[in-house]
C-alpha positions in Angstrom: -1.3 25.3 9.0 -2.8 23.1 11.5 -5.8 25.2 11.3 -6.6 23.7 7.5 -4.7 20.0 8.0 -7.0 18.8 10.8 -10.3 20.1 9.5 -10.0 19.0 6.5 -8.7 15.8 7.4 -12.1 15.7 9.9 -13.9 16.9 6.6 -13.7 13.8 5.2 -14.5 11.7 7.9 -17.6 13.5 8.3 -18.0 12.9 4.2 -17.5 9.1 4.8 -19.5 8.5 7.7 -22.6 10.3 6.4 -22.8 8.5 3.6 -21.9 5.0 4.9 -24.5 6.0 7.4 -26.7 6.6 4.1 -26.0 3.7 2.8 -27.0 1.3 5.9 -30.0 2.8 6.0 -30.9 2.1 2.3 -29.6 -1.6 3.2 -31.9 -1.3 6.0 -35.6 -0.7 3.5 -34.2 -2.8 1.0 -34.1 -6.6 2.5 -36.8 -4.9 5.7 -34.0 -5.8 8.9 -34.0 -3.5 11.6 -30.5 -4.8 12.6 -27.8 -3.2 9.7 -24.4 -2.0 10.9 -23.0 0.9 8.9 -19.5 0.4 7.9 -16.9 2.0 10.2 -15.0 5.2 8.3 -12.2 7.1 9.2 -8.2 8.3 9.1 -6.0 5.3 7.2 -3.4 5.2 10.3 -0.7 3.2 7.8 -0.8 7.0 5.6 -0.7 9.0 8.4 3.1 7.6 8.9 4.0 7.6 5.6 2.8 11.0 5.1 4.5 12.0 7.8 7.5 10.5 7.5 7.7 9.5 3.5 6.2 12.9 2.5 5.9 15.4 4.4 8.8 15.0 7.0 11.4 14.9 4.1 10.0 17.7 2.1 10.5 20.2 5.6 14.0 18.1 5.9 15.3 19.3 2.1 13.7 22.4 1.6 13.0 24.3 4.9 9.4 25.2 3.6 6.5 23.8 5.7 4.0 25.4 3.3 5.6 23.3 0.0 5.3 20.3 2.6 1.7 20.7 2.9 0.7 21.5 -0.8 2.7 18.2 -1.5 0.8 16.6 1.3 -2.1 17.8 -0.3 -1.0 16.7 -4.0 -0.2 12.7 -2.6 -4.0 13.0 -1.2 -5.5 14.3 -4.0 -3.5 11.4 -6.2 -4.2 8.7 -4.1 -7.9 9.5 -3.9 -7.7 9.7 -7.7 -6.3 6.4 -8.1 -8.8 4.8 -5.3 -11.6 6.0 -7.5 -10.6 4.2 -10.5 -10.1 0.6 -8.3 -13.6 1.0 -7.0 -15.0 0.0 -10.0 -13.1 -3.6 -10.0 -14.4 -4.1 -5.9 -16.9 -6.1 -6.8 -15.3 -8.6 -9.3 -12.3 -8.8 -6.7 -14.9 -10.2 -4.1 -15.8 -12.8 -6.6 -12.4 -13.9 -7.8 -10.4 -14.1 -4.5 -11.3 -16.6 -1.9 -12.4 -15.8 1.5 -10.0 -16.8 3.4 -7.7 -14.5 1.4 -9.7 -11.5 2.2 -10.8 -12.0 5.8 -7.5 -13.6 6.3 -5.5 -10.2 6.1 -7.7 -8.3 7.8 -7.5 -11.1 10.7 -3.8 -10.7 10.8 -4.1 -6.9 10.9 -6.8 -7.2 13.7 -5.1 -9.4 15.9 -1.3 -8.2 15.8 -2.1 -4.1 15.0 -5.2 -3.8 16.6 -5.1 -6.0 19.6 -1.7 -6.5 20.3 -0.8 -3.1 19.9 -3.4 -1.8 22.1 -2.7 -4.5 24.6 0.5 -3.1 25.4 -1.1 0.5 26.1 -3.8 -1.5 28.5 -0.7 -3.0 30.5 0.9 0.0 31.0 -1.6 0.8 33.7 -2.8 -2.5 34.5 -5.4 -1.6 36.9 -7.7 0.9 34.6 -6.8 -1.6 31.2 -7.7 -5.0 32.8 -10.5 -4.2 34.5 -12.0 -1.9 31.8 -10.9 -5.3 29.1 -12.8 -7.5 31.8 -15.8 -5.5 31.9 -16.0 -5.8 28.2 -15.5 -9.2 28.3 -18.1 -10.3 30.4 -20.8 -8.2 28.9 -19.8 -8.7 25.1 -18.7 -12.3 25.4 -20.0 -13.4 28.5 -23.4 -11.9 27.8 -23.7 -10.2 31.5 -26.1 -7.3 32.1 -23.8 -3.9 32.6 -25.8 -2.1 35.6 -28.6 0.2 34.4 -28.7 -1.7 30.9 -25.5 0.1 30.0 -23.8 -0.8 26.7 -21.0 -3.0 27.2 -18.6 -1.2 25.4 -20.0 2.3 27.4 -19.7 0.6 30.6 -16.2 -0.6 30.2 -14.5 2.5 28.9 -17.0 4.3 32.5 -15.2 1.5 34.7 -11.4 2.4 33.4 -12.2 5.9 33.7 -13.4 6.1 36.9 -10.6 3.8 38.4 -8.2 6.0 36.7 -9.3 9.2 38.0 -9.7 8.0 41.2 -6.6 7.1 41.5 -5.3 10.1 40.4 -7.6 12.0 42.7 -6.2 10.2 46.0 -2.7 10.7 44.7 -3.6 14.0 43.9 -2.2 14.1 40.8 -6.0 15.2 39.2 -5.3 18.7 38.8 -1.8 18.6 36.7 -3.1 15.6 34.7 -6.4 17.4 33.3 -4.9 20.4 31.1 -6.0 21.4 27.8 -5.8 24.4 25.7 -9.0 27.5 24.7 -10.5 25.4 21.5 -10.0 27.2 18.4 -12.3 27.3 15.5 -11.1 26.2 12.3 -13.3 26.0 9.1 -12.5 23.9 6.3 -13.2 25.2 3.1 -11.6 24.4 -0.5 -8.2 25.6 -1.9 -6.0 25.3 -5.1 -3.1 25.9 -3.3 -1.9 22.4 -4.1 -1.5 23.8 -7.8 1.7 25.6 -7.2 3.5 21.9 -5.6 2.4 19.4 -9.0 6.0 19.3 -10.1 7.9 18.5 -6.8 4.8 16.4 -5.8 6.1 13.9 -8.6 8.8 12.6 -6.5 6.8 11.4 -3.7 4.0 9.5 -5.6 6.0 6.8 -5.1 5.3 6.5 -1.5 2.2 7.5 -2.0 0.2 6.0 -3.9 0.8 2.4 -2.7 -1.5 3.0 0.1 -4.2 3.9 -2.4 -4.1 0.0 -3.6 -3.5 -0.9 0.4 -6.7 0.5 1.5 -8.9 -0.7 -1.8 -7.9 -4.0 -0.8 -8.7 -3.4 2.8 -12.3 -1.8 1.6 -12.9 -5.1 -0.1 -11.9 -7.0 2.6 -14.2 -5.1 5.3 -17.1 -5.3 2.8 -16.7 -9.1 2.9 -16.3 -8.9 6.6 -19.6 -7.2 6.4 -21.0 -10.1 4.2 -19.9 -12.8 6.8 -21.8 -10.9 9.6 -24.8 -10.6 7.4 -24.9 -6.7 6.0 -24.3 -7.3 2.1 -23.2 -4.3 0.7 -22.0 -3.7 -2.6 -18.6 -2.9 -2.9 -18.1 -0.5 -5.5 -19.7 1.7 -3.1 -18.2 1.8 -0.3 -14.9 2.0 -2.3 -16.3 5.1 -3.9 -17.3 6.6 -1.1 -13.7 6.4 0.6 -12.3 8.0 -2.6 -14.8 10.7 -2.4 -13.7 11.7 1.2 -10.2 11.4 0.3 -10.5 14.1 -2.7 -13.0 16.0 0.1 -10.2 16.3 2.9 -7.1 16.7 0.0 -9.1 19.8 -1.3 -9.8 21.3 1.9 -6.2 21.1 3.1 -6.0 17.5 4.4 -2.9 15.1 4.3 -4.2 11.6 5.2 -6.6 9.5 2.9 -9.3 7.8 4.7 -10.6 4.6 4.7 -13.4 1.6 5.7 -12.4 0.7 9.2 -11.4 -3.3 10.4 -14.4 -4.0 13.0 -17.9 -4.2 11.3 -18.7 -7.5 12.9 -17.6 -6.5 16.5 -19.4 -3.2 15.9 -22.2 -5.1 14.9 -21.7 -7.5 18.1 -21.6 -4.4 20.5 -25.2 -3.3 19.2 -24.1 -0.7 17.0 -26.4 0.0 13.6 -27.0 2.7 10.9 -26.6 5.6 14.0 -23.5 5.2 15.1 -21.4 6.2 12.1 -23.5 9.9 12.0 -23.0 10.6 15.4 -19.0 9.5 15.0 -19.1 11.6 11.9 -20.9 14.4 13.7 -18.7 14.3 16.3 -15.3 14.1 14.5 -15.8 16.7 12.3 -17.4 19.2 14.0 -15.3 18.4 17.4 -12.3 19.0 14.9 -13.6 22.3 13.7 -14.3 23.9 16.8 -11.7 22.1 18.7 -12.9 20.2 21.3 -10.9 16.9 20.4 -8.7 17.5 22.8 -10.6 17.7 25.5 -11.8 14.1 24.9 -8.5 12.8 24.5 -7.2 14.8 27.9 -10.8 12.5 29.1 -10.6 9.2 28.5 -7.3 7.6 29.5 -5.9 5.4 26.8 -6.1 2.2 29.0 -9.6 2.7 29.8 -10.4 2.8 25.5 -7.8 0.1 24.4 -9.6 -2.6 25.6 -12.5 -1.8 22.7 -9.5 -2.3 20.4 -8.5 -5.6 21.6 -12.3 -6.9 21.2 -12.5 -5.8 17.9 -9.2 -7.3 17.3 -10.4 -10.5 18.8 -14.0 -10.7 16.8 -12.1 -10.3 13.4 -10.0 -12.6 13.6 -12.6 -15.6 14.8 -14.8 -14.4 11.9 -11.7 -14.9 9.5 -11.5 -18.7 10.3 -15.6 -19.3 11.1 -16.7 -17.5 7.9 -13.9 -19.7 5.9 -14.5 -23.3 4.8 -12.5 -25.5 7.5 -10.1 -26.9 5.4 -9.1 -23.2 4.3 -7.6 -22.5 8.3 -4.3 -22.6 7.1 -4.8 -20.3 4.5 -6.1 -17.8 6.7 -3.0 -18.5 9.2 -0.8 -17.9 6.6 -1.7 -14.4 6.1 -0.5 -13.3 9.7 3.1 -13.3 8.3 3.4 -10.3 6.6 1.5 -8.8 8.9 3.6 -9.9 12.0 6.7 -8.5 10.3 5.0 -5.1 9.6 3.8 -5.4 13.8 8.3 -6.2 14.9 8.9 -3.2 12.5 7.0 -0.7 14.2 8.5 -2.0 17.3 12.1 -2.4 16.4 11.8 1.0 14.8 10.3 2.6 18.1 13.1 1.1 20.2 16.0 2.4 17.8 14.1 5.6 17.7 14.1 5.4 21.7 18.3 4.7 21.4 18.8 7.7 18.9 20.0 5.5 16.4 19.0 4.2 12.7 18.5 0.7 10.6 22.3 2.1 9.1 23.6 1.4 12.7 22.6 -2.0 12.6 25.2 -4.6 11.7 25.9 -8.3 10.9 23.0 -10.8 11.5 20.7 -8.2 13.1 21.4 -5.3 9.8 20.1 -9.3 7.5 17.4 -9.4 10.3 16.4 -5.9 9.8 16.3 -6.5 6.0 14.1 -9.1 5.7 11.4 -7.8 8.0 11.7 -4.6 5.7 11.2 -6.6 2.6 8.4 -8.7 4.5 6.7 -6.1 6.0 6.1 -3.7 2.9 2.8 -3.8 1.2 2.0 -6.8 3.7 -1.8 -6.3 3.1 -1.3 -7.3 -0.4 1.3 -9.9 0.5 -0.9 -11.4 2.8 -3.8 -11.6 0.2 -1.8 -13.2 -2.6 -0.2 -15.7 -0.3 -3.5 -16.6 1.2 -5.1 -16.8 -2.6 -2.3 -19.1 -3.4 -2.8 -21.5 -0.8 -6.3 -22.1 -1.3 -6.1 -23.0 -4.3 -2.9 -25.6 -3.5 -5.3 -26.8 -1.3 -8.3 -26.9 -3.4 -6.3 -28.4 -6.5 -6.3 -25.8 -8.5 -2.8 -25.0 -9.4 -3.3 -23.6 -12.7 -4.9 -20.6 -10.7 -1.8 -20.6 -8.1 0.5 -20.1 -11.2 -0.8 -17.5 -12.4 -1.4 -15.7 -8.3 2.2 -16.4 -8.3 3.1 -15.2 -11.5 1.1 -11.7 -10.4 3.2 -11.4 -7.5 6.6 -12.0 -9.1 5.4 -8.7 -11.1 4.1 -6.9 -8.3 7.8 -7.5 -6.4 9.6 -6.4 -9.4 7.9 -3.0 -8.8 7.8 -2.8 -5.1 3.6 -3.1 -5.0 5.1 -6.2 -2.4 8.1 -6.7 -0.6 9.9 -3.6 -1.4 13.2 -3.1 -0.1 13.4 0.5 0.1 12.5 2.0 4.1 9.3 3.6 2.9 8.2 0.9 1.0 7.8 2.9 -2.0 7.3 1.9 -6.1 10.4 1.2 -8.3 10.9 0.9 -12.1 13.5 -2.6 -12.1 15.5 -0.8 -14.4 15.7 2.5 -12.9 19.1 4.0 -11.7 19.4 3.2 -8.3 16.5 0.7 -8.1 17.1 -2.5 -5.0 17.0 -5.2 -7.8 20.0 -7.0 -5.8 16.5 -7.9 -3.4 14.1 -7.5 -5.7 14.8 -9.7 -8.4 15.8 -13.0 -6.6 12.3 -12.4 -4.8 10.9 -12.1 -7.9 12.9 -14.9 -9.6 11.4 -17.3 -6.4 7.5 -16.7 -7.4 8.5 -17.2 -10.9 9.8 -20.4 -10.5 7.0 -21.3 -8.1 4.8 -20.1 -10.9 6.2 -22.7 -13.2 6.3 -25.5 -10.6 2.6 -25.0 -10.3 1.8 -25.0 -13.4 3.7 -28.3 -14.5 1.7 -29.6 -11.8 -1.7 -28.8 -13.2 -0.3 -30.4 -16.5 0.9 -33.4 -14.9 -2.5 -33.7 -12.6 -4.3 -33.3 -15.7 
């Protein structure tokens, strides 16, 4: 079953990056600039959990049947892509109506709590490969030193970990039983309707699906402005299409995980990267999948040695978040690190009761409250993050009229789960439904409706 997942999961990373490549390059003869970064494409890391531990995880729980797991896998692609192509066509108006603090601000919080704190965790682990491969970077990305040879800085840092790693492996003589990896397979994707037989019990699981469908629209228009502040305009319609194509690509051909614009154009772009480097990623990806050779690189390049990348990219979003905004906008762009923090001390706390073999159900007292509200604060916190960083530029601008009616949309979206939903997979609920949280979810609710109104009698009263 692997054999299908993984290439057609590569499938549509190859998809995405040949066209984003495509469309650099069309950016590149239209305004005459030699100097156009293609967007970054891949895998939607967010999915991949909840696939596999929404979808597919429970599906082999109740029923025993890894196949019906993967045709439902399959279904929740093929649904999500489905949906993703009908947003693209409101990317574009989105970009004009929300501010950019809003939309650079949640990528910043993502950036600097997922993607660099994360990684910097990983880097510390083996402190001697992580901080010198992070220095390296540092001095040649930041600090504008010449890497030996006129390396790359990025290339040079990952070299230095490396080497420092399998040296020291080598004179421990550990070399031989770390470097072991399997005879690559080939694996072809091609197209199957096997998904057809799973539409009925698929139905179920929508509800955690499709979600992340709206997450990474929002995220596509939030890279595309990313894009914009580093100075590669592109339109966004498109490169929300294109994800959407890929997705439906990899669902077809036996993938499970949607994919999706990547968090980094600007460091990318500070790096030296242009229209190239997304077809030879693509290339890579998806034929390395298909014949198997992934593995080989992973078995390669100690994770210290590549997590300092991470933490640059990490860093670079998040300054272009509060340099691309207007000044008085910074705490509007701070504000959007909440949600995100809480999603960052779930993934934790959940890894450490994982660790302990227990659940969220063995929590009590103040810690099982605790629990709870990271829960409610961490699900859909792209989307949270947006709307609360919408709302407060426009307190701060004056326009409170606008922040009513922001409000108002999230008091909807709660009542439904889009935001803040209480259940553990963060997945959509009808208020009325039998067995729907509204003990959580309508006092939530009930809070941005009454903030709604409070805004509003403010724009009366101011006017």
């Amino acid at each position: 079953m692997l054999g299908r997942i993984v290439p057609g999961t590569a499938l549509g990373v190859l998809v995405g990056d040949l066209a984003y490549t495509w469309l650099a390059l069309r950016l590149m003869r239209r305004t005459g600039r030699d100097d156009v970064t293609a967007m970054p494409f891949g895998i939607d890391t967010p999915t991949l959990f909840a696939m596999v531990f929404g979808v597919l995880g429970p599906v082999k729980v109740a029923t025993g049947d890894a196949m019906l797991a993967w045709k439902i896998g399959m279904v929740a692609t093929l649904a999500i892509g489905l949906v993703k192509m009908a947003l693209a066509f409101a990317g574009d108006w989105t970009r004009r109506v929300v501010p950019r603090a809003a939309l650079l601000g949640s990528i910043a919080g993502v950036a600097i709590l997922l993607i660099a704190f994360l990684p910097t965790l990983k880097l510390l682990r083996e402190p001697l490969v992580g901080l010198i491969a992070l220095g390296v970077l540092l001095l040649a990305l930041v600090g504008g030193v010449r890497m030996p040879l006129g390396l790359p800085g990025a290339f040079a840092a990952v070299l230095a970990g490396s080497l420092v790693h399998w040296g020291g492996m080598w004179l421990t003589g550990r070399a031989e039983h770390a470097f072991t990896v399997g005879t690559p397979v080939m694996a072809l994707p091609w197209p199957t309707l096997a998904w057809l037989d799973a539409l009925d019990e698929a139905l179920p699981y929508l509800s955690v699906a499709l979600p992340f469908a709206l997450v990474t629209t929002i995220g596509g228009i939030d890279n595309t402005e990313s894009a914009a502040a580093a100075g590669d305009e592109y339109r966004a319609r498109d490169i929300l299409m294109t994800e959407a194509l890929a997705t439906l690509v990899a669902g077809l051909c036996g993938g499970v995980v949607q994919n999706t614009p990547y968090i980094g154009h600007p460091a990318y772009k500070a790096m030296g990267a242009r229209a190239g480097y997304t077809l030879v990623t693509g290339l890579f990806i998806g034929i390395g999948a298909m014949v198997g050779v992934l593995s080989i690189l992973v078995t390669l390049l100690p994770e210290a040695a590549v997590a300092p990348i991470l933490v640059f990219v990490g860093l670079s979003i998040t300054a272009q978040a509060f340099l691309a905004s207007p000044p008085r906008h910074g705490p509007a762009v701070a504000i959007t690190f909440v949600p995100v923090a809480a999603a960052v001390v779930l993934i934790q706390v959940g890894g450490v009761l994982g660790a302990l073999r227990k659940s969220p159900a063995d929590l009590g007292g103040d810690a099982a409250l605790t629990y709870q509200a990271l829960l409610v604060l961490g699900n859909g916190f792209i989307l949270t993050a947006v709307l609360w960083g919408w709302a407060l530029v426009t307190m701060i601008d004056r326009r409170f009229l606008v922040t009513a009616a922001v409000l108002a949309v999230a008091s909807l979206a709660t009542l439904v789960g889009l935001v803040h939903s209480p259940l553990p997979g963060g997945g959509l609920f009808w208020p009325w439904a039998p067995g729907a949280p509204r003990a959580l979810a309508l006092p939530l609710a009930g809070a941005y409706g009454v903030l709604a109104a409070l805004c509003a009698a403010a724009s009366l009263r101011r006017r």
